[in-house]
ZADRENZA-242501 format. One record per residue: residue number from 1; residue in one letter; x, y, z of N, C-alpha, C in turn. Coordinates in steps of 0.1 Angstrom, whole numbers, plus 5000, padded with zeros to 4 digits. Layout:
REM residues N
ATOM   k r  nxx  nyy  nzz caxx cayy cazz  cxx  cyy  czz
ATOM NUM a    X    Y    Z    X    Y    Z    X    Y    Z
...
//
This chain:
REM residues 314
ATOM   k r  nxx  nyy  nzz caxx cayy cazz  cxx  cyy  czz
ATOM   1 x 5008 4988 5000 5000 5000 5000 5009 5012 5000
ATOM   2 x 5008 5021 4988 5011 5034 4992 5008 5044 5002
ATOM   3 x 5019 5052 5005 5020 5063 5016 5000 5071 5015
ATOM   4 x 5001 5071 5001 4989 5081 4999 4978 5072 5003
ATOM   5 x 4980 5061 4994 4967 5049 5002 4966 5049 5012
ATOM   6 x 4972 5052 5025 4973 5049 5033 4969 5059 5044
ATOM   7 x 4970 5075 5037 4965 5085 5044 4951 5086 5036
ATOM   8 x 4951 5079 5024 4933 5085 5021 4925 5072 5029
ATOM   9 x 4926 5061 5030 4925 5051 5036 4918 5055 5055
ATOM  10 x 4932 5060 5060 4928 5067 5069 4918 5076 5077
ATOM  11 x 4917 5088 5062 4909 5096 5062 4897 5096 5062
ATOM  12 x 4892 5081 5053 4879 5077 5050 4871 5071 5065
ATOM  13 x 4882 5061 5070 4876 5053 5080 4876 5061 5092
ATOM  14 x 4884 5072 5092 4882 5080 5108 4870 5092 5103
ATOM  15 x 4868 5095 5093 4855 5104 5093 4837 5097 5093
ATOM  16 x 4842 5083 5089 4830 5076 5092 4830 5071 5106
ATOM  17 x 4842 5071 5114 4835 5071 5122 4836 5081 5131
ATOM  18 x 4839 5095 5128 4832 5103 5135 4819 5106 5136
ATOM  19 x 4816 5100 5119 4799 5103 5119 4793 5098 5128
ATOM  20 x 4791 5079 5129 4786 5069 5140 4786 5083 5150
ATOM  21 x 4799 5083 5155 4797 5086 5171 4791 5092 5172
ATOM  22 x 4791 5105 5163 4783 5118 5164 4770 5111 5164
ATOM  23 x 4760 5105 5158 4748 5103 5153 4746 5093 5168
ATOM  24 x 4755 5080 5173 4752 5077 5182 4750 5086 5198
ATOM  25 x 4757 5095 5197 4761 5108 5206 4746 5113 5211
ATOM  26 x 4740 5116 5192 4727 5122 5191 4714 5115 5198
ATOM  27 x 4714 5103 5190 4705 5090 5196 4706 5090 5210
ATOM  28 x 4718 5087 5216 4716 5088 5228 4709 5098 5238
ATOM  29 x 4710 5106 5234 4703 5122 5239 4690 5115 5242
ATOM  30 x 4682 5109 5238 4669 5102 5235 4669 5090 5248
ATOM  31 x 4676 5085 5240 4679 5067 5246 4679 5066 5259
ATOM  32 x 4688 5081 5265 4690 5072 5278 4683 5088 5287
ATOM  33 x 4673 5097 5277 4666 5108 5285 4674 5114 5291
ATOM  34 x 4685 5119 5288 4691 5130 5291 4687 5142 5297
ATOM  35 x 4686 5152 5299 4678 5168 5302 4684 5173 5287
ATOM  36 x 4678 5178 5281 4687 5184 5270 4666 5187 5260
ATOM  37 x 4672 5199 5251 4659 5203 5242 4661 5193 5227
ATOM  38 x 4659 5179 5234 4660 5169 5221 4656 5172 5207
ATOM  39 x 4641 5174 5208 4635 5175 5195 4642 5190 5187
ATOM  40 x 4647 5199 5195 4655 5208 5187 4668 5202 5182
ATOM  41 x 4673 5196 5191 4691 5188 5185 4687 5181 5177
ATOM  42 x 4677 5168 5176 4676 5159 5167 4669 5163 5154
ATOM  43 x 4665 5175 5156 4657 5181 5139 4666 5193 5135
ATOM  44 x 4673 5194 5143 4684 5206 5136 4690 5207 5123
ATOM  45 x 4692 5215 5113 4700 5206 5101 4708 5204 5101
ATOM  46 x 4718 5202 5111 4733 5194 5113 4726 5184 5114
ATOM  47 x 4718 5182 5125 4719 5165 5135 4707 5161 5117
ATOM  48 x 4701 5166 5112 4693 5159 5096 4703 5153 5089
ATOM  49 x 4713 5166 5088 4719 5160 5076 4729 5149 5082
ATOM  50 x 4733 5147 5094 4740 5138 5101 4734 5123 5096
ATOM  51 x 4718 5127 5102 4711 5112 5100 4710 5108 5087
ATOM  52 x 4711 5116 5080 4711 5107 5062 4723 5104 5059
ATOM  53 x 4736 5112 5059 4747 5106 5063 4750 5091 5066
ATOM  54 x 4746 5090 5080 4748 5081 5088 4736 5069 5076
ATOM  55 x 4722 5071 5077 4713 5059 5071 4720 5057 5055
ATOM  56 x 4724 5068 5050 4732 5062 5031 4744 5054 5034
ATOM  57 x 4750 5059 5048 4764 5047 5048 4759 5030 5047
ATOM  58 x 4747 5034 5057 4744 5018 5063 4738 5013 5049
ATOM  59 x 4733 5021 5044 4728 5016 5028 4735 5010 5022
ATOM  60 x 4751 5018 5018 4762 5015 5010 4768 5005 5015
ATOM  61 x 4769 5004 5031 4777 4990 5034 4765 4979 5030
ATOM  62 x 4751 4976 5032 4744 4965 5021 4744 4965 5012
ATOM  63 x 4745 4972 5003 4748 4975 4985 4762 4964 4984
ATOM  64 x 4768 4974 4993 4785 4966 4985 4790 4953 4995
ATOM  65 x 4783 4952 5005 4781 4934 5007 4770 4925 4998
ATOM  66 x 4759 4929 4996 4749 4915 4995 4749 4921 4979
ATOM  67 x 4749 4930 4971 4747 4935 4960 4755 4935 4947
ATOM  68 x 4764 4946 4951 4777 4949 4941 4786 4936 4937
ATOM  69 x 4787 4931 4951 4796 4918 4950 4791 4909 4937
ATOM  70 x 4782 4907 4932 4773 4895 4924 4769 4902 4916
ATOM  71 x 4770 4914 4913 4768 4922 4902 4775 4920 4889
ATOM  72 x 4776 4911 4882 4787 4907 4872 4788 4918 4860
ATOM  73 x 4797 4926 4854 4802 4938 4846 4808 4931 4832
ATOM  74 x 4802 4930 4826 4804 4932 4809 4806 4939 4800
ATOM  75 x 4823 4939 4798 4831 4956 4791 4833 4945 4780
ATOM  76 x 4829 4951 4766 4835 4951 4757 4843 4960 4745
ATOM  77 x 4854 4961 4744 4866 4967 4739 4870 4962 4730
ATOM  78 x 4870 4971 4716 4874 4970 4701 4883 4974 4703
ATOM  79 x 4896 4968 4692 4909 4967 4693 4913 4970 4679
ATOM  80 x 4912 4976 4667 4915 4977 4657 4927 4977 4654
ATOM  81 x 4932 4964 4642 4952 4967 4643 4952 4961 4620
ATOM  82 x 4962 4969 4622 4965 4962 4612 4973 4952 4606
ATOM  83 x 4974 4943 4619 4979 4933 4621 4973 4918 4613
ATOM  84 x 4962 4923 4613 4949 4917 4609 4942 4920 4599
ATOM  85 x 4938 4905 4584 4931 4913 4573 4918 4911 4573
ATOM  86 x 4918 4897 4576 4905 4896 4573 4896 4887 4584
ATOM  87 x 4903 4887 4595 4895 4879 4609 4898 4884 4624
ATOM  88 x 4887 4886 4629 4882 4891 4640 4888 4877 4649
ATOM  89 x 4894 4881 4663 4897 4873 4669 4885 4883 4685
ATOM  90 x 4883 4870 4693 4875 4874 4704 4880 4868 4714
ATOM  91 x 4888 4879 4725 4895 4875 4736 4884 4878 4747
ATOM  92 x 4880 4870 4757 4879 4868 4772 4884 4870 4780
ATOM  93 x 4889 4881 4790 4895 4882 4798 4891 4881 4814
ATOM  94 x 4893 4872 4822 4887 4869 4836 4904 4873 4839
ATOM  95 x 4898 4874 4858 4912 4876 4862 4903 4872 4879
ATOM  96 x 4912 4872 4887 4912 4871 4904 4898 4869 4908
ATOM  97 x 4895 4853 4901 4884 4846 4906 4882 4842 4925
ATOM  98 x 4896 4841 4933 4895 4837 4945 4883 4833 4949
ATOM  99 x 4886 4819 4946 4872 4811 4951 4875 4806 4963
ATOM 100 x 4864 4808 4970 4865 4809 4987 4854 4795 4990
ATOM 101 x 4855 4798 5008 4848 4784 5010 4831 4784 5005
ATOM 102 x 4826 4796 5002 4813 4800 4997 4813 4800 4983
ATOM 103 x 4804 4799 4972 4803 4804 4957 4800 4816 4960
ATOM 104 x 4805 4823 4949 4798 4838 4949 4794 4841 4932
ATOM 105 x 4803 4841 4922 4802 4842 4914 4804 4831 4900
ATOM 106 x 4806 4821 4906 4809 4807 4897 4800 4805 4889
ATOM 107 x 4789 4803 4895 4778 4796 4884 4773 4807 4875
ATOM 108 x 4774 4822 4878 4769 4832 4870 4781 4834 4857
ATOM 109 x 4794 4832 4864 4803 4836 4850 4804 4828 4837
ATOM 110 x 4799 4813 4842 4801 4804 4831 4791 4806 4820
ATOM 111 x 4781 4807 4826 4767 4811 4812 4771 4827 4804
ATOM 112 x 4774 4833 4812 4776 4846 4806 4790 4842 4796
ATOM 113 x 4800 4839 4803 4813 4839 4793 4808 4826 4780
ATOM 114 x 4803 4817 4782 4804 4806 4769 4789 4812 4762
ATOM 115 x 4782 4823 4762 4775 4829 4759 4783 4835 4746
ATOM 116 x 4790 4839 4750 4799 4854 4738 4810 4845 4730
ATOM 117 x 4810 4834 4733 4813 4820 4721 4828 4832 4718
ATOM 118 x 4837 4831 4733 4847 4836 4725 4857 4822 4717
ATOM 119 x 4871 4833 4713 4881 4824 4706 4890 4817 4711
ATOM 120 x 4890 4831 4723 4904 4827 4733 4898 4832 4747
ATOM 121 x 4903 4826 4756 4896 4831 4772 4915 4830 4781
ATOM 122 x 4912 4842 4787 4931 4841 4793 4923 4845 4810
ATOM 123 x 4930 4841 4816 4928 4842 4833 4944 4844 4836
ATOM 124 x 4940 4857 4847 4951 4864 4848 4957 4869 4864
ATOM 125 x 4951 4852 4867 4961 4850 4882 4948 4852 4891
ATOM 126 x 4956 4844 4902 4945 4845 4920 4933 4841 4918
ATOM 127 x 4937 4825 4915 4927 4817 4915 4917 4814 4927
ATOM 128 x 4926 4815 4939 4917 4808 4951 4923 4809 4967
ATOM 129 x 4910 4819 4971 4913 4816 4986 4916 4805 4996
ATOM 130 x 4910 4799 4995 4904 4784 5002 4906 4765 4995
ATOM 131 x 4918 4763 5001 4921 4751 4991 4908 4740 4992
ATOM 132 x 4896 4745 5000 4880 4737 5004 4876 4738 4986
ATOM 133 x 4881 4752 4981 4871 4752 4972 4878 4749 4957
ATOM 134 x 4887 4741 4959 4897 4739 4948 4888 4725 4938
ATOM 135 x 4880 4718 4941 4868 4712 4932 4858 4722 4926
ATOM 136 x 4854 4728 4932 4850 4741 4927 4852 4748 4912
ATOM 137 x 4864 4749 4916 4876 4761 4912 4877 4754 4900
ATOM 138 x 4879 4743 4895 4885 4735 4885 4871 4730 4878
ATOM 139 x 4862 4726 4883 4848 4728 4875 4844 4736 4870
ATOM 140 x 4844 4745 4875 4842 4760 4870 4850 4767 4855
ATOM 141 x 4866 4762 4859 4875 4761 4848 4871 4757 4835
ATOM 142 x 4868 4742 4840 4865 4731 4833 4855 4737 4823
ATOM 143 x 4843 4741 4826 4832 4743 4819 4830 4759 4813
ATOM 144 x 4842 4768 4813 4842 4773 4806 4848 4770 4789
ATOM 145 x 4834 4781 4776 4843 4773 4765 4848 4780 4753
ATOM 146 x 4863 4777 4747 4865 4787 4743 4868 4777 4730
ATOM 147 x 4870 4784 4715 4866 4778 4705 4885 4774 4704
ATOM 148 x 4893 4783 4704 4904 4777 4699 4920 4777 4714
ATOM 149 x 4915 4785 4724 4928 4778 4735 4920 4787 4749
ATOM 150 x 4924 4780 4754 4922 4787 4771 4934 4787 4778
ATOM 151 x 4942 4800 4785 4955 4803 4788 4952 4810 4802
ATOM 152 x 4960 4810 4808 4965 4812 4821 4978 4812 4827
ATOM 153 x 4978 4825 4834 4991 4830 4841 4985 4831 4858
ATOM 154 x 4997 4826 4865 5000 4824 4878 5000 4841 4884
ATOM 155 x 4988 4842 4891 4992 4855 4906 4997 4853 4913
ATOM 156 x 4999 4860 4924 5007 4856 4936 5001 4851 4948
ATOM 157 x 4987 4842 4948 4982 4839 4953 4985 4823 4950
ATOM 158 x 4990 4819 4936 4991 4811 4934 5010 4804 4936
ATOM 159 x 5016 4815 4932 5029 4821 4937 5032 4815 4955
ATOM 160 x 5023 4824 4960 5028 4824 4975 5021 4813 4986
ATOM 161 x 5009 4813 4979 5002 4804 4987 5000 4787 4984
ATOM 162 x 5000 4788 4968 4994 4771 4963 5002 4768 4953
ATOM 163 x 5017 4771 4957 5025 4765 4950 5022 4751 4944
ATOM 164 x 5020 4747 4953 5023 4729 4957 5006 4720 4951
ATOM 165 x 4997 4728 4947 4984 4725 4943 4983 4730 4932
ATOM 166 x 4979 4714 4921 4976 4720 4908 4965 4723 4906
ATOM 167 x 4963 4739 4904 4948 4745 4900 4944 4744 4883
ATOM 168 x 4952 4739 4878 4947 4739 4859 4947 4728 4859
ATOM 169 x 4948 4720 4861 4951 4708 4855 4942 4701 4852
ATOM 170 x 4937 4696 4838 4921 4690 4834 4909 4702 4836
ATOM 171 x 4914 4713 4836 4905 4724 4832 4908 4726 4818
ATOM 172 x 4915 4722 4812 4916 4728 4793 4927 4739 4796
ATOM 173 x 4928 4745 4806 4936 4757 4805 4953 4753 4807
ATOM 174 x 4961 4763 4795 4972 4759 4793 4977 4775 4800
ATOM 175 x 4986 4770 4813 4996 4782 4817 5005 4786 4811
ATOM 176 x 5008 4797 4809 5023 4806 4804 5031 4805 4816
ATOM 177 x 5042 4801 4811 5048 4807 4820 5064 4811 4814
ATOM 178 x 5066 4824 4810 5079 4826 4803 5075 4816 4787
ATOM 179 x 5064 4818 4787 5066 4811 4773 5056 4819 4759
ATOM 180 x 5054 4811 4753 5046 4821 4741 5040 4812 4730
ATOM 181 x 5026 4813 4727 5019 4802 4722 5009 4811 4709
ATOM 182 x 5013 4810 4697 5006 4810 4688 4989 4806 4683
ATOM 183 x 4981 4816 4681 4966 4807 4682 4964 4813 4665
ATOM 184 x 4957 4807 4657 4955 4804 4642 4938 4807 4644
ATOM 185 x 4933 4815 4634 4922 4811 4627 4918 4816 4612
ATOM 186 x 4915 4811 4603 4912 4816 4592 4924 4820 4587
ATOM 187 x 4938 4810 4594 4952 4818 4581 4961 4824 4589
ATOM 188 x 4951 4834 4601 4958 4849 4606 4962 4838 4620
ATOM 189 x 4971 4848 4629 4978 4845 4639 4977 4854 4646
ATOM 190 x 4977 4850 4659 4982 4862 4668 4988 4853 4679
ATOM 191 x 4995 4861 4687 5009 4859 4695 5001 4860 4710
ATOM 192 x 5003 4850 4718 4996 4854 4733 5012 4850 4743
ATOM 193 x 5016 4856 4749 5028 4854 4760 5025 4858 4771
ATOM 194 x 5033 4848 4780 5024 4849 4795 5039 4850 4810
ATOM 195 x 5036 4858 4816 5044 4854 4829 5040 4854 4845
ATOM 196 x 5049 4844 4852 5045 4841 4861 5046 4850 4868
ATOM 197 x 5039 4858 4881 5042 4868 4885 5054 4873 4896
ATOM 198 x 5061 4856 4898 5071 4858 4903 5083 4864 4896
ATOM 199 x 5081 4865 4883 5094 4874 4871 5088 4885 4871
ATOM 200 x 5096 4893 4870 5094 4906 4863 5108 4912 4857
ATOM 201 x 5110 4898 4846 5117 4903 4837 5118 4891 4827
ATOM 202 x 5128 4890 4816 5127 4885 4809 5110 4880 4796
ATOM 203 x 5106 4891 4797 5093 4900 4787 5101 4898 4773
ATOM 204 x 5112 4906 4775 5117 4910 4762 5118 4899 4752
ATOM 205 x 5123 4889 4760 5126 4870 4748 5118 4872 4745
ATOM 206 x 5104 4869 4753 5093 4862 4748 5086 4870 4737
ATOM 207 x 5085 4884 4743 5082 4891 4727 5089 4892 4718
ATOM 208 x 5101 4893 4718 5114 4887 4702 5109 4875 4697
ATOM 209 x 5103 4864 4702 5096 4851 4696 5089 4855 4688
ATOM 210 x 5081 4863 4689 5065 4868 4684 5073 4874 4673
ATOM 211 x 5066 4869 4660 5066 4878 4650 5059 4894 4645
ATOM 212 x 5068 4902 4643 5066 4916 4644 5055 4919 4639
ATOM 213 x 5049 4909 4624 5038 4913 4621 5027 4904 4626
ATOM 214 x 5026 4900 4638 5017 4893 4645 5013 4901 4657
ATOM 215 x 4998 4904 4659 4994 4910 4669 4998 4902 4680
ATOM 216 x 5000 4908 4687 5005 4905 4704 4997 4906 4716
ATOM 217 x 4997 4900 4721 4990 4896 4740 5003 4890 4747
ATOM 218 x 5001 4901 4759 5009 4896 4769 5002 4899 4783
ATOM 219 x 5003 4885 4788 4995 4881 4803 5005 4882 4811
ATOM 220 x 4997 4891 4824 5009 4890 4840 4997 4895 4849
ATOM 221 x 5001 4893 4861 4989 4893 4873 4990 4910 4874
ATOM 222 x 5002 4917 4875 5001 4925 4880 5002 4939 4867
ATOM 223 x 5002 4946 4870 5002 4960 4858 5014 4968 4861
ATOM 224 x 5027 4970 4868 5036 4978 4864 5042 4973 4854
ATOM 225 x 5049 4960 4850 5058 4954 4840 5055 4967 4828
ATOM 226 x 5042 4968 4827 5041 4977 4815 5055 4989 4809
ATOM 227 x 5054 4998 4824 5063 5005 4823 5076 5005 4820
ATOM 228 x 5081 4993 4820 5095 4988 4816 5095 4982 4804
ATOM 229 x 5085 4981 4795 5085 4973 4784 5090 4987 4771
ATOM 230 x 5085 4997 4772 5086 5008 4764 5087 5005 4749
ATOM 231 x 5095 5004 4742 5090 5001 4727 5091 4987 4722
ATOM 232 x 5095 4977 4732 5095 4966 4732 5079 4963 4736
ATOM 233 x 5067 4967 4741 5058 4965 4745 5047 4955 4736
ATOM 234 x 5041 4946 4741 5031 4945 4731 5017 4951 4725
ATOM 235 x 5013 4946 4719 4998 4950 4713 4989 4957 4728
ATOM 236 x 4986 4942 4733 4977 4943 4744 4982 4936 4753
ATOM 237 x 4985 4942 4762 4991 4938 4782 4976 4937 4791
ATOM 238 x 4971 4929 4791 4960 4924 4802 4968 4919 4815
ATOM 239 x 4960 4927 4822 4969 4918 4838 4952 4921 4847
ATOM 240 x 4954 4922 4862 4946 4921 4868 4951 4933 4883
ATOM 241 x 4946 4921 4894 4952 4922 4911 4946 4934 4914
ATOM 242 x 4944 4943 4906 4941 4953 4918 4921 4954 4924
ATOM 243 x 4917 4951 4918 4902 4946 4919 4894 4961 4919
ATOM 244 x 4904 4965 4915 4898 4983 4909 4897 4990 4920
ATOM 245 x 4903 4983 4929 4903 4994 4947 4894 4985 4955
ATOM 246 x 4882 4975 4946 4871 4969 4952 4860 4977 4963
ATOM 247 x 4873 4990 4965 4858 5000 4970 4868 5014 4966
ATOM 248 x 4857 5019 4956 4860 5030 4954 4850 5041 4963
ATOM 249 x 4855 5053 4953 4852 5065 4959 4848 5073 4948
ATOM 250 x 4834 5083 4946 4829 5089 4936 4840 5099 4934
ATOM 251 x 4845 5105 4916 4856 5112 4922 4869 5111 4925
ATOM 252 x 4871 5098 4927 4886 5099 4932 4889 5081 4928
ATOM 253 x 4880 5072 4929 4883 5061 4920 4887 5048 4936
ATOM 254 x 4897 5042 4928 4903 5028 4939 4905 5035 4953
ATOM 255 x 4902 5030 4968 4910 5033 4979 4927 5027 4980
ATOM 256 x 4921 5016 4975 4933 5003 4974 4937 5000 4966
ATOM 257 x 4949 4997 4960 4954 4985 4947 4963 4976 4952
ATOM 258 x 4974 4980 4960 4983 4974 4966 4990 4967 4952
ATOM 259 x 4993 4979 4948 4997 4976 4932 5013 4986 4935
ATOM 260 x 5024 4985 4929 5037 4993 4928 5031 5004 4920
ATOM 261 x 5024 5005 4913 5018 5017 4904 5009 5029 4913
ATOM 262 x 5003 5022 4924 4992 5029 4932 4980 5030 4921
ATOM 263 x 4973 5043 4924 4963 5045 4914 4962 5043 4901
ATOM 264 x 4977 5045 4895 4983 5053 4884 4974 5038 4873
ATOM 265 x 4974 5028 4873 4968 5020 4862 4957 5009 4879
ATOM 266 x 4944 5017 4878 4933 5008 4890 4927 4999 4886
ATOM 267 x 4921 5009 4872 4915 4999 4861 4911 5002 4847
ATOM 268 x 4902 4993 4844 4902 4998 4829 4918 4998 4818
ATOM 269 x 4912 5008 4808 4921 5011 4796 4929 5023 4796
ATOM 270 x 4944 5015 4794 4951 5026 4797 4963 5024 4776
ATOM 271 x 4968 5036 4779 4975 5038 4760 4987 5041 4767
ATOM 272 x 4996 5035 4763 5011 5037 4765 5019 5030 4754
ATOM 273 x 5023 5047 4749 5030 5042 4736 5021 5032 4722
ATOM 274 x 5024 5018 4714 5018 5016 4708 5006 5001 4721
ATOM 275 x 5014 5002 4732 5007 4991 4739 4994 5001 4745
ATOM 276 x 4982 4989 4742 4968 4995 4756 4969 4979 4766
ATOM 277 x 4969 4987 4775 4968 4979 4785 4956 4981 4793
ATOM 278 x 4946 4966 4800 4938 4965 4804 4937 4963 4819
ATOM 279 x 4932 4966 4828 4936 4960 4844 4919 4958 4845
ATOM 280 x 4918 4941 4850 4903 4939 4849 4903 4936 4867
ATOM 281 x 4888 4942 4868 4888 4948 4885 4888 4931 4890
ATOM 282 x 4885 4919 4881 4881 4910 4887 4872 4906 4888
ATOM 283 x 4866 4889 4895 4853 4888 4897 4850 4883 4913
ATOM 284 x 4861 4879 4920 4861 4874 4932 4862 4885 4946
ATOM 285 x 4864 4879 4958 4868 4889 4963 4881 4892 4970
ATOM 286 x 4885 4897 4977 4903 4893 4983 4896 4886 4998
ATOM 287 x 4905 4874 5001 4908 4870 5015 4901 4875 5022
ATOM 288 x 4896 4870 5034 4891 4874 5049 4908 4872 5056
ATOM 289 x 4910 4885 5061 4901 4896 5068 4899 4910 5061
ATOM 290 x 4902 4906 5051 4901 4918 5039 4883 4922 5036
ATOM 291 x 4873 4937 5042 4865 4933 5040 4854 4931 5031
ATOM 292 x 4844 4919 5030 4841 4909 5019 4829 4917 5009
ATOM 293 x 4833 4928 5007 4826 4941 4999 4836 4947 4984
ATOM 294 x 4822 4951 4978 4827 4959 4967 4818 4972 4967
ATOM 295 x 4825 4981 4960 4816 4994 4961 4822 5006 4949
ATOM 296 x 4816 4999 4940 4816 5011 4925 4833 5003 4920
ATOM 297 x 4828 4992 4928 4843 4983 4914 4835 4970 4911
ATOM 298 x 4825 4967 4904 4822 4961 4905 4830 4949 4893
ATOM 299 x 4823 4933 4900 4832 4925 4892 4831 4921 4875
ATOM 300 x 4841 4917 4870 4842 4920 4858 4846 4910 4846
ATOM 301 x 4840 4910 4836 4843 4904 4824 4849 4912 4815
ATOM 302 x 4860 4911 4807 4862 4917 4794 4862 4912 4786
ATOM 303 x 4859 4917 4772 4859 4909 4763 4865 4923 4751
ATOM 304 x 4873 4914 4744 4883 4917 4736 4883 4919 4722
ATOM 305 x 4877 4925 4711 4877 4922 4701 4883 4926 4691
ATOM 306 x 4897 4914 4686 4905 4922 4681 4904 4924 4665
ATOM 307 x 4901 4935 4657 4896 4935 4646 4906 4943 4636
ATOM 308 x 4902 4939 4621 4911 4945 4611 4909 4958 4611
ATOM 309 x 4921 4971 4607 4919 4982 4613 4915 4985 4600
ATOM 310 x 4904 4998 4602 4894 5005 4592 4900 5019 4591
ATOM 311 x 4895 5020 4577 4900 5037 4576 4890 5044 4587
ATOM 312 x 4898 5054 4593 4894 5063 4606 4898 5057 4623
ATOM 313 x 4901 5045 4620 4908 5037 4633 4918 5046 4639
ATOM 314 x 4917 5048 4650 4925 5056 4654 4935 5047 4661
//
């Protein structure tokens, strides 16, 4: 967490709860019959605007527990390259499913993703809280469907925690790792390279493999690598991890990324140089004791469509 994360962070949580107090402060004036001219303090427009204050928080914290969370988000993003003459390729992008000892969003993502009959589906790390739900986790996998490869790069959840547990295995999905895999349709090619998030380096080989005139994808859990890639970069850099702050703020966007970048790439689409890079908020949630809410990040599907570039393509 950054310095700044960490003073807006602060700022958020000690002003809500000065409100509580305040508002409990108020209530009590009542509660326990104090002497005091109640009905003036409690209709005052401080102590009003206090109490709507105080009732929209309690709203927002049910919203972004029982609501936002399950809210599944369907961004689709045209890619126009001239890389490509005459076929549309259609990328899926999932990222930081952390499947926990509960479902939350499993059975909703499979109908929705094998709905949009993509070409290629990439998953882009932090697979799983809870090694309870590792049958889960791999059915889930399993029954997503993609017409020509299903790819996956290792988070640091997978890194730090489940080394030792194979999460792909008999899901269809083929890991990158420092490596680079070719997908064909109709003639055309495009380039997908993937790394484990324990490197953050050796990018460069794997894009020298790729041929120049082959659109490019390159998978990693996290979003700084970008910045070091500079004209070496590829097409499109999909990563994930930051879950878009998982509670934002109107205005001001992620609290959290716990990203080396901070805010600077939360989410969405970013242009650097000839590379756009994507940071998808996610569909899961982070670990307990991390808490189990979302609020204006909600979770997310991308979908990718990479198309022959048209006169006016920018």
């Amino acid at each position: 967490m950054t310095t700044s994360e960490k003073i807006v962070v602060a700022g958020f949580v000690g002003s809500m709860a000065l409100i509580y107090a305040a508002e409990i402060a108020l209530l009590s004036v009542v509660m326990l019959k104090r002497p005091s001219p109640t009905a003036a303090v409690l209709l005052s427009k401080p102590a009003v605007a206090l109490h709507i204050l105080a009732v929209l928080g309690l709203a927002c914290l049910a919203y972004g527990r029982f609501i936002e969370p399950r809210w599944l988000d369907i961004n689709t993003i045209r890619v126009p390259t001239g890389k490509l003459h005459n076929t549309t390729f259609r990328i899926v992008h999932i990222s930081d499913l952390h499947c926990s000892d509960k479902p939350l969003n499993e059975h909703r993502m499979v109908p929705l993703i094998n709905s949009l009959q993509p070409d290629i589906i990439v998953f882009t790390g932090d697979a799983l809280n809870d090694a309870g739900a590792l049958p889960r986790l791999k059915n889930t996998l399993k029954s997503l469907n993609a017409k020509l490869a299903k790819l996956a790069v290792r988070g640091n959840f997978e890194v730090h925690y489940w080394r030792d547990l194979d999460l792909f295995g008999q899901t269809g999905f083929k890991v990158l790792d420092r490596n680079c895999v070719s997908v064909e349709k109709n003639g055309e090619k495009i380039a997908v390279a993937g790394l484990s998030c324990e490197y953050d380096s050796g990018f460069e080989q794997l894009l020298h493999h790729a041929d120049a005139d082959c659109f490019s994808v390159f998978l990693y859990h996290y979003p700084h690598l970008v910045e070091q890639m500079q004209d070496a970069g590829p097409d499109l850099y999909l990563c994930g991890h930051t879950h878009g702050g998982q509670v934002a703020l109107p205005f001001y966007g992620a609290l959290i990324t716990l990203s080396q970048t901070g805010k600077k790439y939360e989410a969405g689409l970013y242009k650097l140089g000839r590379t756009r890079v994507y940071v998808n908020r996610g569909i899961g949630l982070e670990n307990r004791p991390a808490p189990q809410v979302r609020f204006l990040a909600r979770p997310e599907i991308a979908v990718f469509e990479i198309v022959p570039a048209q006169a006016g393509d920018g």
